[in-house]
C-alpha positions as YAML, in Angstrom:
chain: A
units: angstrom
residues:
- id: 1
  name: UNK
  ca: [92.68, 94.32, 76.79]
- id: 2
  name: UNK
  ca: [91.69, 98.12, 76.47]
- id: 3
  name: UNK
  ca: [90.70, 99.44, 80.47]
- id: 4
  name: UNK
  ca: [87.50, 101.50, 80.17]
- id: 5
  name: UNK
  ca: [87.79, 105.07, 80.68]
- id: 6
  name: UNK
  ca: [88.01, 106.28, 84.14]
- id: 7
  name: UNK
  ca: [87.28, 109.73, 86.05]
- id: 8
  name: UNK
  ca: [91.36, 109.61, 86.58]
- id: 9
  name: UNK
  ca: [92.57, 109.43, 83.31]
- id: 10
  name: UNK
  ca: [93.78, 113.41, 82.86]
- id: 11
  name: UNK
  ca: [93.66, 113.96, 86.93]
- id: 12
  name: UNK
  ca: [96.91, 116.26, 87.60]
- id: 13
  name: UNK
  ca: [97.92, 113.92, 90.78]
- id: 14
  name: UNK
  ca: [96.89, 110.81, 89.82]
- id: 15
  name: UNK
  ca: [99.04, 108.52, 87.86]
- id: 16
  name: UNK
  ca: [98.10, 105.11, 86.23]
- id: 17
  name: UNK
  ca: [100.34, 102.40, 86.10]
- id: 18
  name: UNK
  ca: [99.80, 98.57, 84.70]
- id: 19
  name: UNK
  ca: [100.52, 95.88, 87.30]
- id: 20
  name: UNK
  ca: [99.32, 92.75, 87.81]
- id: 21
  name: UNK
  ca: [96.13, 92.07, 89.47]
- id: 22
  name: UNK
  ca: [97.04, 89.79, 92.62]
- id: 23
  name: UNK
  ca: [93.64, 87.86, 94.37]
- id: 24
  name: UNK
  ca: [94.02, 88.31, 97.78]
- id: 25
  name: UNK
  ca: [90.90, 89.02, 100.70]
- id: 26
  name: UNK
  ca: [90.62, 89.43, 103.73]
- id: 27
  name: UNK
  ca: [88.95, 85.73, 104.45]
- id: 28
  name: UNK
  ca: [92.96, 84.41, 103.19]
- id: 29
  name: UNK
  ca: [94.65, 86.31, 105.39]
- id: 30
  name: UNK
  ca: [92.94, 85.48, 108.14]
- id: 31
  name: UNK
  ca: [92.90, 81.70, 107.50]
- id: 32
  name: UNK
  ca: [96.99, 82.23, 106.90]
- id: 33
  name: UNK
  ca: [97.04, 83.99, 110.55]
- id: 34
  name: UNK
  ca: [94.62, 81.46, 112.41]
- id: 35
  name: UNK
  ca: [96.44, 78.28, 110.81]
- id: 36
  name: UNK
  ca: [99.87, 79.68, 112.56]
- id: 37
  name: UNK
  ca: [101.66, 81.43, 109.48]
- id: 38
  name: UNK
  ca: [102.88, 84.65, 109.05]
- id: 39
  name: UNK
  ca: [101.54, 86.35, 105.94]
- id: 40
  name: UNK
  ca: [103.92, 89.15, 106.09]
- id: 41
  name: UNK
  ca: [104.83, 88.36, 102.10]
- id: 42
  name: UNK
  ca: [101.16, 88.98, 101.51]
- id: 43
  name: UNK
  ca: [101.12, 92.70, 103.15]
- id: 44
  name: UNK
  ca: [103.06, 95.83, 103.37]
- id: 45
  name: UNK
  ca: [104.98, 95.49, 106.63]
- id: 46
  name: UNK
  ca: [103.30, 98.71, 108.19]
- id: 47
  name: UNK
  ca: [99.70, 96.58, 107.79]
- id: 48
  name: UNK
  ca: [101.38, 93.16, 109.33]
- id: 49
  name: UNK
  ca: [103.06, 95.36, 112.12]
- id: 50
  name: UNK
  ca: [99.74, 96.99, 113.06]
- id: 51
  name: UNK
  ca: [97.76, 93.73, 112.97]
- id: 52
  name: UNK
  ca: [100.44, 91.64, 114.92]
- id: 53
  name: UNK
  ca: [100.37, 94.76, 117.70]
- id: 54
  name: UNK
  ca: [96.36, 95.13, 117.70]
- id: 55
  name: UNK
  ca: [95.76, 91.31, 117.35]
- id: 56
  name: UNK
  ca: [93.47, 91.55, 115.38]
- id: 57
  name: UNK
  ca: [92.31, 88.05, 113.21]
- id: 58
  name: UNK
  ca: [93.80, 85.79, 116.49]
- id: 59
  name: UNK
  ca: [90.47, 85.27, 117.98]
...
């Protein structure tokens, strides 16, 4: 599979890696949060810290 070109191909700070593409919203990790789990393997810990402080997705 051969990605199409891109604006950031030759951009001096930009650098292009291959990694897998991982299917994860918003709507998931809310469901995770509102059925009682933590999805702290599904986001950087900064992101679960912030949410967990802020409370956000509880309601």
């Amino acid at each position: 599979m051969h990605a199409q070109a891109s604006m950031f191909d030759n951009h001096p700070r930009v650098t292009l890696t291959q990694a897998p593409v991982i299917e994860l919203s918003s709507s998931a990790i809310r469901a995770c949060i509102k059925s009682g789990k933590i999805p702290s393997a599904m986001l950087h810990p900064n992101v679960w810290e912030e949410i967990e402080k802020s409370g956000h997705y509880r309601n």
